[in-house]
N, C-alpha and C positions, 0 to 999 in steps of 0.2 A: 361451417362453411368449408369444405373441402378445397385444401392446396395445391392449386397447378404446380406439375412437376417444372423442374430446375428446365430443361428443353424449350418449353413452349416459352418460359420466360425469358430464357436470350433469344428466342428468336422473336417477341416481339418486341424487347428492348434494340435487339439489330437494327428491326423495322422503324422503329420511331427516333435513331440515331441516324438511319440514314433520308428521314425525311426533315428531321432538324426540329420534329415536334416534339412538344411537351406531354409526358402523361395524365390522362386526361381517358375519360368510359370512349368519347368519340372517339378520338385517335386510335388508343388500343382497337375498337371496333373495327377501326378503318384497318390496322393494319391486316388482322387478323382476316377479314374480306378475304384480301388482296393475297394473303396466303396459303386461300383456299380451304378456312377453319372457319367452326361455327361452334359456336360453345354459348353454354346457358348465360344466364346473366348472375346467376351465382360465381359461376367460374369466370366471368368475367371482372365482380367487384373484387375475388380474390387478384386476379392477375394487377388490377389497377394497385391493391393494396400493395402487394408484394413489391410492384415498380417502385411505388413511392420509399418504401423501406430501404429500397437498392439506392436511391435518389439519395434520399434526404437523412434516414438512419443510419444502422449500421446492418441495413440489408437484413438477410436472413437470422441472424444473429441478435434482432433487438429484441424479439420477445423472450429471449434466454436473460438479457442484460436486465428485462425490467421483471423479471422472475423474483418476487420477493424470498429474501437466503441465500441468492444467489451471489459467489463473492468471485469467481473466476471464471473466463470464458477462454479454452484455448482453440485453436486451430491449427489444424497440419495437415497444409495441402486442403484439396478440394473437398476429398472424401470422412475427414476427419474431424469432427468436434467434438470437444469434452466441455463440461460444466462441471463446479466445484458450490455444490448447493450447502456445504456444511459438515457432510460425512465422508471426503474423499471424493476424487477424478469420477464423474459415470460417462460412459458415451451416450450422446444427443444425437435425436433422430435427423438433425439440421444438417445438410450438406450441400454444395455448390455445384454447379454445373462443370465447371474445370478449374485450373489454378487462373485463369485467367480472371477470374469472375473475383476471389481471395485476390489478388494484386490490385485490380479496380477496386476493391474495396477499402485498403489499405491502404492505397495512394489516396485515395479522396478522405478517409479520415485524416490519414495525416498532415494534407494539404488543408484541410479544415483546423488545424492548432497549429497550421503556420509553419509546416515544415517540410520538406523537402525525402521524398522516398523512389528512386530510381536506380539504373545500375551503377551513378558514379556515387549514388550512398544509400546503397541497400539496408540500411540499418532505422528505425527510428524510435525515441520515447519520446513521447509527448503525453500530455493529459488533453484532455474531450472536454466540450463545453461545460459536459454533464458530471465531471468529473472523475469520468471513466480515464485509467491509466492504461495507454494502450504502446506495446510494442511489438514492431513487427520486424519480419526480416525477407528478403525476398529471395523466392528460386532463381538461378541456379546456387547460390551460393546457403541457402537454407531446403533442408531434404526433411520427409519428403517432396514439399511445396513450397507456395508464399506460406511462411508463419505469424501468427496473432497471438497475442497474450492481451489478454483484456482483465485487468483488475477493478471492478466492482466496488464505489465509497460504500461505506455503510450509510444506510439510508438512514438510519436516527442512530443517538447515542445511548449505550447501554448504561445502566447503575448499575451500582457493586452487589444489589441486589438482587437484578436481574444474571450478573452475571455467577451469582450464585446457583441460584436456579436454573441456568444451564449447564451447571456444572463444572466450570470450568475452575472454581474453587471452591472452596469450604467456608464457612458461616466466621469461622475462626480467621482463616484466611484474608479473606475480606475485612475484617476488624482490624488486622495488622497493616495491610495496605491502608487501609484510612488512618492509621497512626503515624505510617514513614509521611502521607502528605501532609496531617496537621502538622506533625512536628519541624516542617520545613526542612528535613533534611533530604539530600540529595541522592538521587537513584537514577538504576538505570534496569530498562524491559530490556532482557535479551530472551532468543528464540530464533527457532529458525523461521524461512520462508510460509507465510502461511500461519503461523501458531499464534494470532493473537493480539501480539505486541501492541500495533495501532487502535486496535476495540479496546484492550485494558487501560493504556496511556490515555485516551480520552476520558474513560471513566471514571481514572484519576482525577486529572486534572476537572471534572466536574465536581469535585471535593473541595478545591481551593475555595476559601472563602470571599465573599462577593465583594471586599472591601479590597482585595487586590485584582493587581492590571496583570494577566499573562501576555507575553509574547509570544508568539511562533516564530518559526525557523525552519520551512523545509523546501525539501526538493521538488517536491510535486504537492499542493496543497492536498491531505485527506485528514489532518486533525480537526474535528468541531467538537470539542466540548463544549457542556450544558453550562455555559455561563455568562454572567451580562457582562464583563468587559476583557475580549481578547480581540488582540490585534495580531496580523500574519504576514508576515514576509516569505515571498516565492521565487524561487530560482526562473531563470530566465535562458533558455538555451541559445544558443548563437541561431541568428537568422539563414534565411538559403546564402547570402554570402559570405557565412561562417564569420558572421560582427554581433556585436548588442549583447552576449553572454553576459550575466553576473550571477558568479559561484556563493555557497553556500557560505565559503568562507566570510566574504564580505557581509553577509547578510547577517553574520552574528556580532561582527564588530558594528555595524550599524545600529543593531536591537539592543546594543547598551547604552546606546545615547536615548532612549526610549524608554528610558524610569521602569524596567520590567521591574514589577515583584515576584514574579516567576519567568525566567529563559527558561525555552524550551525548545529545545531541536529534536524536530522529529525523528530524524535517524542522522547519526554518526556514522560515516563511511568515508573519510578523508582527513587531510589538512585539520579541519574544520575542529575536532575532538579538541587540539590545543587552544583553539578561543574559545571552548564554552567549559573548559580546565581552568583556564585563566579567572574568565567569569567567575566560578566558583570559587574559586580562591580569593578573590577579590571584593568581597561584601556582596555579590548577591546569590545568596542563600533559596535552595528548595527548587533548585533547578532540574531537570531531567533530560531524558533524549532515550531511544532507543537504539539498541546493536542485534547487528546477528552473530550467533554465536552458538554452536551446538550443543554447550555447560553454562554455568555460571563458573566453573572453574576455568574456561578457558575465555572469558573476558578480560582478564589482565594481559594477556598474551595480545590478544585484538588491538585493545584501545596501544598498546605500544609499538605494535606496529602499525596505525593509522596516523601515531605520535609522530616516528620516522617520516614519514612520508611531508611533513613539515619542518623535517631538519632537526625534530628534537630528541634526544639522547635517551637512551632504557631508563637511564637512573632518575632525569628531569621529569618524564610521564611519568612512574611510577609515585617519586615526590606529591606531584600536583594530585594526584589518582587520591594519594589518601587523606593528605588537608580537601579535598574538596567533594568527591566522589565516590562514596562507601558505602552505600546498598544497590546488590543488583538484587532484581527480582528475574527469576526466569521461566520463561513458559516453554511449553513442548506439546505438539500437533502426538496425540495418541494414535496405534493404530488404527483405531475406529474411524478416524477423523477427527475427532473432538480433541480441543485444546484446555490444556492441563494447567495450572499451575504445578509448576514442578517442585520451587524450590526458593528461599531470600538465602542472599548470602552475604557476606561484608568481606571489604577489599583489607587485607591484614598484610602488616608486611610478616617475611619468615625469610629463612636462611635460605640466602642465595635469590631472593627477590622478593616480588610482590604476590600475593595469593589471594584467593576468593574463598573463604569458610565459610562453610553451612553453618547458617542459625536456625532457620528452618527446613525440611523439607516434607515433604507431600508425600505420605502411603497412598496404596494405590486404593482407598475408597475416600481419598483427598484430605482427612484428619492429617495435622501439620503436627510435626515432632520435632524437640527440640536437637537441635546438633552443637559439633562444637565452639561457634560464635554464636549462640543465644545471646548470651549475658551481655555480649559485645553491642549485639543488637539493642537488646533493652536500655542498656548506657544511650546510646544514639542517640532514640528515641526520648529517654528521659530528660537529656540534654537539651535538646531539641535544637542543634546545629550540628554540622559534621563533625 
């Protein structure tokens, strides 16, 4: 079926806004009549379809979203779309008719999760019914255009098997991750934007064995691991009167009256870091969360300054860091686009502070070598508490 251009589509959505009608073959026919157009009935069912996608989906945009692989959807301005299928940014033949057509669109999903997108607050995140995580920002104060950033759930959860097989570790690799979760002890996914963290973090946690209760803990729901008993706690953004917020923080002092056998916070980026430190510290064991961070060496420096930001001291974070939270695992987006396991490390203290030692890391055909916290590693593990 061949796609009427961007043109004809606002002008017969024009047309059926200013007669206050619904899309619908007659309507569109009608309007189209009356503006002196005749088109087949193929270009007709295309134009009805397209309405409805502007109506009710995400427009132009939804057969990119429901693109299986596909994990990112951005926009810049009218003329600009990118898709992140798995190998890197590519340009999408998908474009808008003006920024106006981007702003309509972004206001009505926004206004669809409840939230407020205009000039006295051009900014918004929200997540989608569908679980799409969308933020946007709008012109003039975002260039080129209205901007989208659309992040893509995964639509099922991978095993360490499969994520073998994409490569993204080694056969060895994956044996050692399934050791840090039997052994309950506690870790943390770092990486940057894009590399991974959330697909491996669930893959883990589909390892927990079935006789324990996980908890969740995030900002935006997108962890579903493959298991029969987890429950989730979701942050709540303040409504258009800026009332009804409840922070992440809270949501983790709540999930320990909640008998977790595994806390879990999706990602750490606040306050929040000292109640699931505390957690740990405090009997419950095999906990996780993820951070961004560009090393595994430079997660000690992170989590202390997220420490700060709830009033607690270098020396107090670093303390709790190592009674409770001592393997990072870190992943890294290659330049191919493919995500890597990089490297495990353990938080050690050293002179003049806290530090992150390689026990393992990743040559570049993914076979994992020992560095100089192996042995520290293996203790962990054998232990099997922090």
């Amino acid at each position: 079926m061949s796609q009427p251009d961007a043109a004809l589509i606002e002008q017969v959505r024009t047309g059926l806004a200013g007669r206050g009608a619904g899309v619908d073959v007659d309507q569109v026919a009608s309007v189209l009549r009356a503006g002196g157009r005749v088109v087949g009935d193929e270009t007709l069912r295309a134009l009805v379809e397209a309405l409805e996608r502007e109506s009710f989906g995400a427009g132009p945009l939804e057969s990119l979203l429901r693109e299986p692989g596909v994990t990112d959807v951005l926009v810049n301005g009218a003329g600009q779309v990118f898709v992140d299928r798995g190998a890197g940014l590519e340009a999408a033949t998908v474009t808008f008719a003006d920024d106006a057509a981007v702003r309509r669109l972004a206001q009505r999903l926004a206004a669809g999760g409840g939230r407020r997108l205009d000039e006295a607050s051009p900014f918004v995140d929200v997540r989608l019914r569908d679980g799409t995580r969308l933020h946007a920002a709008l012109a003039p104060v975002a260039r080129p255009g209205t901007l989208l950033s659309l992040r893509v759930p995964a639509r099922r959860v991978f095993t360490l098997d499969e994520l073998v097989a994409r490569q993204l570790m080694s056969a060895g690799g994956a044996r050692v991750l399934a050791d840090i979760v039997a052994s309950r002890t506690a870790f943390l996914v770092s990486g940057g934007t894009g590399s991974g963290k959330t697909t491996l973090l669930a893959a883990l946690l589909s390892r927990v064995p079935a006789t324990e209760r996980i908890v969740l803990v995030e900002d935006s729901a997108e962890l579903r691991p493959a298991h029969p008993h987890v429950v989730a706690l979701e942050c709540r953004p303040p409504n258009v009167e800026g009332a009804g917020d409840i922070a992440l923080r809270d949501l983790v002092r709540q999930a320990l009256r909640m008998r977790p056998d595994r806390l879990v916070v999706g990602e750490v980026r606040g306050a929040e870091v000292v109640d699931l430190l505390a957690a740990l510290n405090t009997g419950h064991e095999g906990g996780c969360s993820t951070v961004h961070a560009n090393s595994a060496a430079d997660v000690p420096a992170r989590l202390e300054a997220l420490a700060m930001t709830a009033g607690v001291g270098r020396e107090a974070a670093q303390a709790q860091m190592l009674a409770g939270m001592r393997v990072v695992v870190h992943l890294r987006r290659a330049a191919d686009g493919g995500r890597r396991l990089a490297e495990v490390g353990v938080l050690c203290a050293e002179q003049g502070g806290l530090g992150c030692l390689t026990a393992l890391a990743a040559e570049p055909g993914g076979r994992l070598v020992p560095g100089p916290a192996a042995g520290e590693l293996e203790r962990l593990l054998d232990d099997g508490q922090p």
